[in-house]
C-alpha positions in Angstrom: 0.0 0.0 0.0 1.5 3.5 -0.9 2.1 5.5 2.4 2.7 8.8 0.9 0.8 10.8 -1.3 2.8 13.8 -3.2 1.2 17.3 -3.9 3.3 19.8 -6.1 2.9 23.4 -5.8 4.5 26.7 -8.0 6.0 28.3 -5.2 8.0 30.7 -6.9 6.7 33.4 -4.8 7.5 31.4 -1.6 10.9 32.7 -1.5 9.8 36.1 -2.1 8.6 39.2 -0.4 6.1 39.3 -2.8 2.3 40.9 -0.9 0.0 39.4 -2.9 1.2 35.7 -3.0 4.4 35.1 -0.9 2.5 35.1 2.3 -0.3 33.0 0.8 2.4 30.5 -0.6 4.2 30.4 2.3 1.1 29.8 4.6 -0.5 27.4 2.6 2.9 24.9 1.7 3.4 25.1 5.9 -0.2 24.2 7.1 -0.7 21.4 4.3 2.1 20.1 5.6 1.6 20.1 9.3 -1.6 19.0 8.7 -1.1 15.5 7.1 2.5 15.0 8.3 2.4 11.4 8.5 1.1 10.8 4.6 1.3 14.1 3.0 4.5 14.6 1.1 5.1 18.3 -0.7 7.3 19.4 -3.5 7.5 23.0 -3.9 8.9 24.2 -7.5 10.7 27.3 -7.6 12.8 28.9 -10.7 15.3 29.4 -7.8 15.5 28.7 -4.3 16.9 32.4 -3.0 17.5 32.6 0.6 14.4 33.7 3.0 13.8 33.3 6.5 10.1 32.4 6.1 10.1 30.1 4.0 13.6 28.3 5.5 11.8 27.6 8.5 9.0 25.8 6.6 11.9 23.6 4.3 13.1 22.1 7.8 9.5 19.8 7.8 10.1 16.2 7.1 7.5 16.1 4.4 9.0 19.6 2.3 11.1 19.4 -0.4 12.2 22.4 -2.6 12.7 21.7 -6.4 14.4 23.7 -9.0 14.9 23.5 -12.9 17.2 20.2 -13.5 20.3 21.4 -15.5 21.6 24.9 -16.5 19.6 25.7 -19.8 16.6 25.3 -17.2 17.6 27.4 -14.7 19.2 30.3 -17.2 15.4 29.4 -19.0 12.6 29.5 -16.0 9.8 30.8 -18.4 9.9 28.1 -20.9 10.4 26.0 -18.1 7.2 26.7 -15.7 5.2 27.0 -18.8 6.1 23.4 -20.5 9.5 21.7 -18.8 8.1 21.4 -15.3 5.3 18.9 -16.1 8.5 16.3 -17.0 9.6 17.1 -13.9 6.3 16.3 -11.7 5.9 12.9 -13.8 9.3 12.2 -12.6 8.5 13.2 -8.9 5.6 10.7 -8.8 3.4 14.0 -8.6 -0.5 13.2 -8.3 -2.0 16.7 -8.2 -0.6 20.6 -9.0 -1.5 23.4 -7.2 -0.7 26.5 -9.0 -0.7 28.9 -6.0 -0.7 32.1 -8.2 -2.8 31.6 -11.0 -0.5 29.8 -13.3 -0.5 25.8 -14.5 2.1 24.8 -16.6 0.8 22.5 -20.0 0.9 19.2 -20.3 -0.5 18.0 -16.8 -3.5 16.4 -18.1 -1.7 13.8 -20.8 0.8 13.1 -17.9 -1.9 12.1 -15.7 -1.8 14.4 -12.9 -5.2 16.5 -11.2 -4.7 20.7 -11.2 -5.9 23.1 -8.9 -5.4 26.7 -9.6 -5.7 29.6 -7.0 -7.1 32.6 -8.3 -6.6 35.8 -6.1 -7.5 39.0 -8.1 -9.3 40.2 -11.0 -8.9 43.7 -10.5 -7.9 44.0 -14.1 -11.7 43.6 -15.3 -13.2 46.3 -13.7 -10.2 48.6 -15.0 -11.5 51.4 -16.4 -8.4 53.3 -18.3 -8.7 52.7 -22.0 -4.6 52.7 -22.1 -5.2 49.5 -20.6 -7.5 48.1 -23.1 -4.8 45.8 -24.5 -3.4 44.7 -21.4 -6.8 43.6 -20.0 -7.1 41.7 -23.5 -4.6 39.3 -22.8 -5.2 39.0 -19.3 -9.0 37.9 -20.2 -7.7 35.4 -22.6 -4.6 34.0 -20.7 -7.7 34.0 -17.4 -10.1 32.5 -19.7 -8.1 29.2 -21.1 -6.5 28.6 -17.9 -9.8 28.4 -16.1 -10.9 26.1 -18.7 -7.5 23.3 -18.1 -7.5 23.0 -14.7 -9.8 20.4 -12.9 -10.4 22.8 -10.1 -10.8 26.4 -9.0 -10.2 27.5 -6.0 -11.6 31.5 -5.1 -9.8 33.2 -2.1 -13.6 35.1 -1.9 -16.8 35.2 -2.9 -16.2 38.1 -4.7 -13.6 36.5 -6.9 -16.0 33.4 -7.2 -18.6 35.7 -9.1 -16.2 37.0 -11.2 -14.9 33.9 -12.5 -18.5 32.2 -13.3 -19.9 35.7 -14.0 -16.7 36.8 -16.6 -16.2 33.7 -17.8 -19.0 31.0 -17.7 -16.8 28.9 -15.5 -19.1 26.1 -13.9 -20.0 27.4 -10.2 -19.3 24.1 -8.9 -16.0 23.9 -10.3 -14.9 26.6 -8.0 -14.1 26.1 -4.2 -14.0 29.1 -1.8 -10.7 29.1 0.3 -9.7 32.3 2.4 -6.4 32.6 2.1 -5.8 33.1 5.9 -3.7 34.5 8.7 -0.4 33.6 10.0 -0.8 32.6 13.4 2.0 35.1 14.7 -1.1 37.7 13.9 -3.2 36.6 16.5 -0.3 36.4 19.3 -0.4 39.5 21.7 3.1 41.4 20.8 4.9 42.7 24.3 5.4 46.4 24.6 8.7 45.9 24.8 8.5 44.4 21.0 6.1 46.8 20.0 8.7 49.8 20.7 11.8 47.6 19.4 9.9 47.5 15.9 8.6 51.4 15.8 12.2 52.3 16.7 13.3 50.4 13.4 11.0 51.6 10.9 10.8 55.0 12.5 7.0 54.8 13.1 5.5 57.1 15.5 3.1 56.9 18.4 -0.3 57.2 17.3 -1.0 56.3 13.7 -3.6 54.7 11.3 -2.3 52.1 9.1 -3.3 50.7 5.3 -0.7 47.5 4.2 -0.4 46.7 0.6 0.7 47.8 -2.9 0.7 51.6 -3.5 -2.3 51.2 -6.3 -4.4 53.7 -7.5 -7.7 51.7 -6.7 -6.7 52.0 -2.4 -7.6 55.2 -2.5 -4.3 56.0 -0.1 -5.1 59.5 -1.3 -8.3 60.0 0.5 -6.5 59.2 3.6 -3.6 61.7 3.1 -6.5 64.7 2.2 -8.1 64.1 5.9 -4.8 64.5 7.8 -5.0 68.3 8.2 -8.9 67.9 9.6 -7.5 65.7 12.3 -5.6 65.8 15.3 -2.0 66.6 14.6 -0.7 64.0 16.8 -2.4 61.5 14.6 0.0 60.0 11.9 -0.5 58.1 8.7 2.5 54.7 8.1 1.6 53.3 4.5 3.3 49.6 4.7 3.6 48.2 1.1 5.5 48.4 -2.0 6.2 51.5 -4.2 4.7 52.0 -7.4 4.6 54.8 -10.0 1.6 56.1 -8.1 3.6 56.7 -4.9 5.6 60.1 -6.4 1.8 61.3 -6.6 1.3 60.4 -2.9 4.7 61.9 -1.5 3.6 65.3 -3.7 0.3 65.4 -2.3 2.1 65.0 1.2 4.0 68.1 0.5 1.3 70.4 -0.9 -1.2 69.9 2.0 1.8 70.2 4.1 1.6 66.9 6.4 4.7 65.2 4.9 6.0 65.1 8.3 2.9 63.0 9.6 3.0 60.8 6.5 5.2 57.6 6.6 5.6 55.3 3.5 7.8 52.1 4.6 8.9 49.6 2.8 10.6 46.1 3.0 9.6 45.1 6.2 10.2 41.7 7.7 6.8 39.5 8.1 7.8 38.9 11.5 7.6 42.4 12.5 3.8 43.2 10.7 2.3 42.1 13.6 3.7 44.5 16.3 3.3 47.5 13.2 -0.7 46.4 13.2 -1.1 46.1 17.3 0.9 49.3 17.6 -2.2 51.5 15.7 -5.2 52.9 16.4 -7.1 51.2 13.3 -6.9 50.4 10.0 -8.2 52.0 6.9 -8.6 50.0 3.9 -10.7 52.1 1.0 -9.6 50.2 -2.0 -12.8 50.0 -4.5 -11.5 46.2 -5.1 -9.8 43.7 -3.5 -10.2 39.8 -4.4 -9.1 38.9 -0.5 -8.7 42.1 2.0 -5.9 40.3 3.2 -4.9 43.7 5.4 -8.2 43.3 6.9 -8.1 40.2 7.7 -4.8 40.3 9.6 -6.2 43.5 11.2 -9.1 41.9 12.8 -7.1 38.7 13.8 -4.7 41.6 14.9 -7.4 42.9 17.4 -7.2 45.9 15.2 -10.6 47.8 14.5 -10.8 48.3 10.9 -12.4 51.1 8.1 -13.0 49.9 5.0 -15.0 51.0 2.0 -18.0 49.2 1.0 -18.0 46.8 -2.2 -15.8 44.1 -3.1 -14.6 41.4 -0.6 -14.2 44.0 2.5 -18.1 43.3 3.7 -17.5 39.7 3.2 -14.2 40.0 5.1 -14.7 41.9 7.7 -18.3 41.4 8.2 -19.9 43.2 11.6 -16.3 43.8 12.5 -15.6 47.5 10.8 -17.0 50.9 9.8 -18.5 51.2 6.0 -17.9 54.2 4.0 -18.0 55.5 0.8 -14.5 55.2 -0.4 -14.6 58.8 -2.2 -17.0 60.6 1.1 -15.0 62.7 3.0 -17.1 63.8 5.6 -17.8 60.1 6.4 -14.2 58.8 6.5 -13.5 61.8 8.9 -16.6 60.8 11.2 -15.4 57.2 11.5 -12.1 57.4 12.4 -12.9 59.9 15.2 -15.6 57.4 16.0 -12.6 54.9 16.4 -10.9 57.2 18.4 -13.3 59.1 20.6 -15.9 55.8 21.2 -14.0 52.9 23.4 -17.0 51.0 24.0 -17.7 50.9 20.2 -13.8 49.9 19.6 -13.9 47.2 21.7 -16.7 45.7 20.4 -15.1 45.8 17.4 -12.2 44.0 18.6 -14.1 41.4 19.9 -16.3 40.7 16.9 -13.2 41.1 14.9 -11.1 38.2 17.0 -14.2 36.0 16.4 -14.5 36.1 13.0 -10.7 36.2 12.1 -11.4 32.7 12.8 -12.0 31.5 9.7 -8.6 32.3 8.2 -6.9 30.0 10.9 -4.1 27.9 9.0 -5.9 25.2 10.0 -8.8 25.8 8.4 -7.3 26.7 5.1 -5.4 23.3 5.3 -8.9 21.3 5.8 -10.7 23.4 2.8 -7.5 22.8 0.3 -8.0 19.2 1.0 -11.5 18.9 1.0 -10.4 20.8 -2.6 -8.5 17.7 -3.3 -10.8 15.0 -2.5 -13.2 16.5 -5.4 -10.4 15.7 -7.6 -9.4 12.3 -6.3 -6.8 12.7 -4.7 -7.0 12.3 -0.9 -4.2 13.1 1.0 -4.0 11.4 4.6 -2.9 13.0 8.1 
């Protein structure tokens, strides 16, 4: 009787700092892992295995192997490779199932005999709205569209996402799963004050803030956030966590001209391990992006006990629930009257907190690890604790 069953995921991004799907990677490869230790056994397939803290931590379990391109036109070749080479590869790892962790499964799976699954995290590029971006959007539908078509199973990190993929592109409801991506457990783990003021110190954060995480994007609406500043308290600060873009220039000028550059802070590169004490150290946080596949800041805000903003629309009410404030993300008046709300109102915080804790727990890494394999199952391949 075979005692092991072997699951293959692209993890490219697992050995990345990558927002939208390192984490995710990460999280999911670990708590698979833990989760059927005795039978599960997990190859993760990366165009290069690059040192990173995270991730080394989770290629110390038993049942973890990392796998790179075999030979040197491979590894100098990683497109061709992911795309066609790889599925050689998995045949020769006795791989029965694929799981492409960020919306990419390479050809050739299905003549080799081995079940797909395909996470799909955000399709924020069909509700774009700049014609320069017409041709773009093109090719994303029609890369979208076939791959939704080879795999044997979907899996949605939301609702949201779900209704876009049937909705966009008559894709069988039932074909689709929705996972939450989930929370590190580090999130929900009560950071010391001595921590707390160890990590401010490094980033240079101040005392009171309010705090959005992710990409500087156009569609987050960071904007809206910087216009309030002057309306509020001047010991109340602004720390943007996330990557630059081209967009951020226009933030840091916006900054200057309303003359709050000093209560602005834009950092960047920070460790995962020190996200947690950056949420518990502020007062809330404001999310007002008009669409997010999984509000994956919210969700570690509330698991955080963070109270939380967020605009209406999108995944944030399915997120977040009973656990934040709604606004309008371009209403002024009522962004302004819910963060003094959030400030002035303890009772109503709490609360907040509380319902927040409650719900964050449905992105436990357990759960996520029973839901991906439940996933499996409908596939036939059943992978044992």
């Amino acid at each position: 009787m075979k005692r092991s069953t072997t699951i293959g995921f692209d993890a490219r991004y697992a050995v990345t700092n990558s927002e939208e799907y390192g984490a995710y990677s990460r999280l999911v490869v670990e708590a698979l892992a833990k989760a059927t230790a005795r039978y599960g056994y997990y190859r993760a397939y990366v165009a290069a295995n690059k040192p990173h803290a995270e991730y080394a931590k989770i290629e110390e379990l038993h049942n973890v192997e990392t796998m790179e391109p075999d030979g040197a036109v491979w590894r100098a070749c990683t497109l061709p490779w992911r795309m066609w080479a790889i599925s050689n590869d998995l045949r020769n790892g006795d791989v029965e199932l694929y799981h492409g962790l960020a919306e990419h499964i390479p050809f050739g799976l299905a003549s080799r005999n081995i079940r797909s699954v395909v996470t799909i995290h955000d399709l924020a590029f069909l509700h774009e709205k700049n014609i320069a971006d017409t041709v773009e959007v093109l090719i994303k539908r029609l890369y979208m569209s076939q791959l939704l078509r080879r795999v044997d199973r979907i899996v949605a990190v939301s609702e949201c996402v779900k209704r876009d993929i049937v909705g966009q592109f008559a894709i069988d409801p039932d074909k689709v799963d929705v996972v939450y991506c989930g929370v590190a457990k580090c999130f929900a783990e009560h950071v010391e004050d001595s921590v707390r003021s160890e990590v401010r110190e490094r980033y240079s954060l101040p005392e009171r803030y309010m705090l959005s995480v992710g990409k500087h994007l156009s569609r987050r609406k960071i904007e809206h956030v910087i216009q309030i500043l002057p309306l509020l308290d001047h010991e109340l600060h602004y720390v943007i966590v996330g990557e630059a873009t081209t967009f951020t220039q226009r933030l840091v000028r916006m900054t200057e001209e309303l003359g709050v550059s000093d209560r602005v802070h834009f950092v960047r590169d920070v460790q995962g391990c020190d996200l947690p004490a950056i949420y518990q150290s502020s007062s809330m946080l404001i999310n007002l992006s008009t669409y997010e596949g999984y509000a994956s800041s919210v969700a570690e805000a509330m698991t955080s006990g963070v109270p939380v903003i967020a605009a209406r629309g999108s995944s944030m009410e399915e997120i977040a629930e009973s656990a934040a404030i709604y606004v309008d993300d371009d209403n002024r008046d009522e962004l302004i009257g819910a963060v003094r709300s959030l400030l002035d109102d303890e009772e109503m915080r709490s609360d907040m907190i509380k319902v927040g804790r409650r719900l964050a727990s449905r992105f436990r890494e357990e759960v996520v690890a029973y839901n991906l394999l439940s996933c499996y199952r409908r596939v036939g391949v059943d992978v044992r604790g």
